[in-house]
N, C-alpha and C positions, 0 to 999 in steps of 0.2 A: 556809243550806239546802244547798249547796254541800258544803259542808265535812262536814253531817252526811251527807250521800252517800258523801261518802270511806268516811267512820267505820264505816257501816252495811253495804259494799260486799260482802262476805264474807257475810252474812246475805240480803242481795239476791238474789245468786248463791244462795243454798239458796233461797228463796222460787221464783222463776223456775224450779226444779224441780219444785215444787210444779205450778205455774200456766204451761204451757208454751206459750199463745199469746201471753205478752208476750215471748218471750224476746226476740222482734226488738228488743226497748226497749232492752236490756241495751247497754251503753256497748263498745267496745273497749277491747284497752290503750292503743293511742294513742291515743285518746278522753280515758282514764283520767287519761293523762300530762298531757297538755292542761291537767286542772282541776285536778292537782296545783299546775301551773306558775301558775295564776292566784291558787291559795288562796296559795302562795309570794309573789307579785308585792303581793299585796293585804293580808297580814299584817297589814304597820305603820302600814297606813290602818286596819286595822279594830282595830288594839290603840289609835290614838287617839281614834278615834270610842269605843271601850266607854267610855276614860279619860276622858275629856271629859262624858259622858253619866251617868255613874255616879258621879264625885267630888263632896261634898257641898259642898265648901269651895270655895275665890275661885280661879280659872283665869283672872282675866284677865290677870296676867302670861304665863300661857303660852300666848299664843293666835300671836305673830308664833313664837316657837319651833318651835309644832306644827305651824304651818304650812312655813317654814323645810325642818323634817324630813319634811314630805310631798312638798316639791318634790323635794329631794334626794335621796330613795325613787323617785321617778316618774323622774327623769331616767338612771338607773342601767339599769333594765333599758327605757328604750327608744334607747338608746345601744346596748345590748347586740343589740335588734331590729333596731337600723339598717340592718344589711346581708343580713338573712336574707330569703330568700326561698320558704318553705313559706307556704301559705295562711293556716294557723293561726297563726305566728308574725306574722303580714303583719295578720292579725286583732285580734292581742292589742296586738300596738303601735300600732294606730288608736284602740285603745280607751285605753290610755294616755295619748294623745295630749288623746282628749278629756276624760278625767280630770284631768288636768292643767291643761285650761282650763278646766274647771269646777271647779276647786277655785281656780283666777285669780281666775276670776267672783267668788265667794267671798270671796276674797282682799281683791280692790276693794273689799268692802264694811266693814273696815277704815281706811279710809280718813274725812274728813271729822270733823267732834266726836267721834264714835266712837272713830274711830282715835289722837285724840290720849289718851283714857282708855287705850287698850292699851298704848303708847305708854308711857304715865307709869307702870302698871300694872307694865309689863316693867323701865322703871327703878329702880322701887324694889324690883323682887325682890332680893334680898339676895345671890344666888346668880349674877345673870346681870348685874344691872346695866348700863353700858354695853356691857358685849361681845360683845353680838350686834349693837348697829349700828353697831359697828367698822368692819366692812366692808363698807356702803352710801358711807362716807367716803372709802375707797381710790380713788385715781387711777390713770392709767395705769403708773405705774412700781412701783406695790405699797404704795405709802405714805400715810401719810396725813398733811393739811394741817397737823392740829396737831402731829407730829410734830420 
C-alpha cells in the first residue's frame, strides 16, 4: 500500500486540487523521503516473502538461505542508523530492531524435527550444499576444525 502511494503521488496531488479540504492529509517531502527510505529498507524482505509465497516448486532448501539474507539485510541499515539522531531515523531503526527479532522468532521455529528436514533439504541442493554451514563451524581464528 505503501509503495502504491509512492506510485500514485503525482495524481494525488491533482486530486487534493480537486477536493481542498484534505489537502492537510497530503504528506511533505520529508514525509515523502521517509517512505521512500522504508520501501528501500524493506525491498529484499518483500522480494522474499512474494518468492517464497508465489513459487510452485520445493523451497525447502531455501529456507536457512533466505533467512541468512534477511538477517544480513536488516543488520546493514541498522548499523547505518546507529548513530543518527533525527526522530525518524531513531524510529525506523527501532523498527528494524524489532523485525529482526521477529523474524529470530521465526527463525527458532526451524529448529527441532523440522529443522533437521531444512537442514537436509539445504544439503542436498545441489548448488549450496555444505557452504552455507561452513561458517557456523569457524572458530575464533577463522578456521575451521576440519580443516
Amino acid at each position: 500500500m505503501v509503495e502504491r502511494s509512492v506510485r500514485l503521488q503525482e495524481y494525488t496531488k491533482d486530486w487534493l486540487q480537486t477536493y481542498t479540504k484534505f489537502t492537510p492529509l497530503w504528506s511533505t517531502p520529508e514525509e515523502w523521503r521517509q517512505i521512500e527510505y522504508i520501501l528501500e529498507v524493506l525491498q529484499p524482505i518483500r522480494f522474499w516473502t512474494l518468492w517464497m509465497s508465489k513459487t510452485h516448486g520445493v523451497t525447502i532448501h531455501r529456507v536457512f538461505q533466505v533467512y541468512q539474507d534477511i538477517f544480513d539485510h536488516l543488520e546493514m541499515p541498522i548499523s547505518k542508523l546507529e548513530r543518527k539522531r533525527m526522530q525518524w531515523e531513531v524510529d525506523i531503526r527501532e523498527g528494524l530492531v524489532k523485525a529482526k527479532l521477529k523474524a529470530a522468532s521465526y527463525y527458532g521455529k526451524t529448529e527441532s524435527p523440522r529443522g533437521l528436514l531444512f537442514g537436509i533439504g539445504t544439503c542436498l541442493n545441489p548448488y549450496c550444499k555444505l557452504n552455507l554451514f561452513r561458517e557456523w563451524d569457524l572458530d575464533a581464528s577463522g578456521e575451521t576444525e576440519y580443516e
